[in-house]
N, C-alpha and C positions, 0 to 999 in steps of 0.2 A: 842262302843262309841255313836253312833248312835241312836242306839234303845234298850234303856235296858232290856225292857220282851224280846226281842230276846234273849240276852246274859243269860239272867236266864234261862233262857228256855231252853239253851246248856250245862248247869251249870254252867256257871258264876257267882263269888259270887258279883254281881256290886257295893252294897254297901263296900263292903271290898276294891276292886279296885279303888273306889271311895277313901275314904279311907286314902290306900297306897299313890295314888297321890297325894292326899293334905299335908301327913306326907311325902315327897318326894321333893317338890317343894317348904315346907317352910323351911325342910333343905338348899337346895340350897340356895333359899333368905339369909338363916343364914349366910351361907358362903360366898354369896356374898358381905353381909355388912360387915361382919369381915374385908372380904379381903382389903373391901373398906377404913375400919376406917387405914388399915396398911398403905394401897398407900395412900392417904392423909394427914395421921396422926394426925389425928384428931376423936374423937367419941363423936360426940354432943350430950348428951341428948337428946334434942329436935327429931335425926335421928333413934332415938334404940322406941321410944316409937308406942305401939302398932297400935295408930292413924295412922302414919306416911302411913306403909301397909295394915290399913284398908282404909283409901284412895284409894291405887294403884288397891284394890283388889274393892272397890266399884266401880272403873272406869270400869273395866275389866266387871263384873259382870253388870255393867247399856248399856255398850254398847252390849254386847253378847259377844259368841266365835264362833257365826256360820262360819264368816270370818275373815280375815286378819286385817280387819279395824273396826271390834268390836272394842276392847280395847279403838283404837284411836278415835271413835267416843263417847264411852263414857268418856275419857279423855275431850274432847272437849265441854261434853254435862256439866262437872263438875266444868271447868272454866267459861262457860257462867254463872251458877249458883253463880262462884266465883266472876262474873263481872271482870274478867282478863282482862286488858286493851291493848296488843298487844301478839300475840300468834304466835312462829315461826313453819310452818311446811316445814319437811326437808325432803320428799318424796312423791314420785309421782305413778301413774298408772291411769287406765282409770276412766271411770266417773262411781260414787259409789253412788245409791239414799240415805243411809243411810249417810254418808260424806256430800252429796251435803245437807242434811236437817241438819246436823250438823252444817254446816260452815254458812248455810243461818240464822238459829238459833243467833250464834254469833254476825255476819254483824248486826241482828235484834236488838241489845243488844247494839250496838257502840262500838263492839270492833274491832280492825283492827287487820285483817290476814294476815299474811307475808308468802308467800310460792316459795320454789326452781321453777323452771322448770325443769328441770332433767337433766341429761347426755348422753341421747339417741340419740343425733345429731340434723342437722337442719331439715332432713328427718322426724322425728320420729312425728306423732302423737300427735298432743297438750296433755298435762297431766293434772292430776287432782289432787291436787287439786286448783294449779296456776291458771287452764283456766277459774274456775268459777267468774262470775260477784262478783266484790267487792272484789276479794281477791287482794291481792298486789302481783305483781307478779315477782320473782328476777332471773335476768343471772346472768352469775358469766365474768369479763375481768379478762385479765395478767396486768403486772407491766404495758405495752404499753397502755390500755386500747382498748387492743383488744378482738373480744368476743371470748369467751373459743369453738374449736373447736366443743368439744363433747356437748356443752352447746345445750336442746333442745331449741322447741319455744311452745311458749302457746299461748292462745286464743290473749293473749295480753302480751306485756313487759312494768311494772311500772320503774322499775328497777334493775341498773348493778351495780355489786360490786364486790369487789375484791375476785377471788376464786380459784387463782394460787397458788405453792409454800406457800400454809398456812401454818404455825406451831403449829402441836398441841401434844399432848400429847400421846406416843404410849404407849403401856404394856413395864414395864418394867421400866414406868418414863421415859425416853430418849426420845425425840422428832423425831419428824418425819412431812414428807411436804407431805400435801395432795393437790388435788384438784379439785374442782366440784360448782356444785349451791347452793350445800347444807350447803357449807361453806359460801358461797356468803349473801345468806339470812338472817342467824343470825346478818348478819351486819348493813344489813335495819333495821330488828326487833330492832337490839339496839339502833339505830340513831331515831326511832319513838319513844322507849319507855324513851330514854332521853329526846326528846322534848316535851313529854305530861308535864313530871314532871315540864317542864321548866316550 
């Protein structure tokens, strides 16, 4: 995966592997959208056309695969492009220079970032990518407006939203109660992107 003249070199046929993975991975997508247009039921045009994942795959592809936060970096680099005017991110880990220039990228554009804290405790470590300057930064309280145990802490808290007993949508169609910061912050994101419009 690594180093291809290696793998040839053992007789790997890389290109073929190559390949296989890409005729492997658009099956799955295939089947994931099927599955999708069922649980919904709905299959928009607009979701089956080839644009749609040449998007997803331009994202992927601009930001790399070296790590975890490629993808999302170039998801991030393709909505500043979009001028996307509030962007919700729903996850956290340490500080990432490629993320941190992403996000500072965006802030540079006037678009406002909404991001969790995480669920790591009050113990844990500020996360990324809440902690950075200018991002918006969201806890999750209960019905009490108490803050969520597990709720971490970041450089800073913008704000709290509700992130107990959410209902959302589990496999299967049948609902189920989650909760965390993750659900917290989509709530900001929406309360911002409604007021812009206003």
């Amino acid at each position: 995966r690594d180093n291809a003249r290696k793998a040839e070199y053992l007789g790997v046929h890389v290109h073929r592997c190559r390949l296989a993975a890409f005729v492997i991975s658009a099956a799955f997508g295939a089947a994931g959208g099927a599955i999708l247009g069922f649980r919904i039921g709905l299959a928009d045009p607009e979701l089956v056309l080839w644009t749609q994942s040449g998007q997803l795959v331009f994202m992927a592809v601009l930001g790399g695969f070296a790590n975890f936060f490629g993808p999302i970096v170039g998801a991030l680099t393709w909505m500043a492009q979009a001028r996307v005017p509030v962007v919700n991110i729903s996850l956290v880990g340490p500080p990432n220079g490629a993320l941190g220039a992403a996000v500072k990228a965006l802030l540079a554009r006037g678009c406002l970032i909404v991001a969790a804290v995480g669920n790591d405790g009050p113990a844990a470590p500020a996360l990324y990518p809440a902690s950075y300057p200018g991002v918006i930064a969201v806890t999750g309280v209960d019905r009490r407006r108490r803050l969520l145990p597990e709720a971490g802490r970041a450089a800073h808290i913008d704000f709290a939203a509700y992130g107990a007993e959410v209902k959302v949508a589990a496999p299967g169609g049948r609902p189920a109660s989650v909760r965390g910061t993750s659900y917290a912050a989509p709530v900001v994101a929406g309360r911002l992107a409604r007021l812009l419009d206003a």
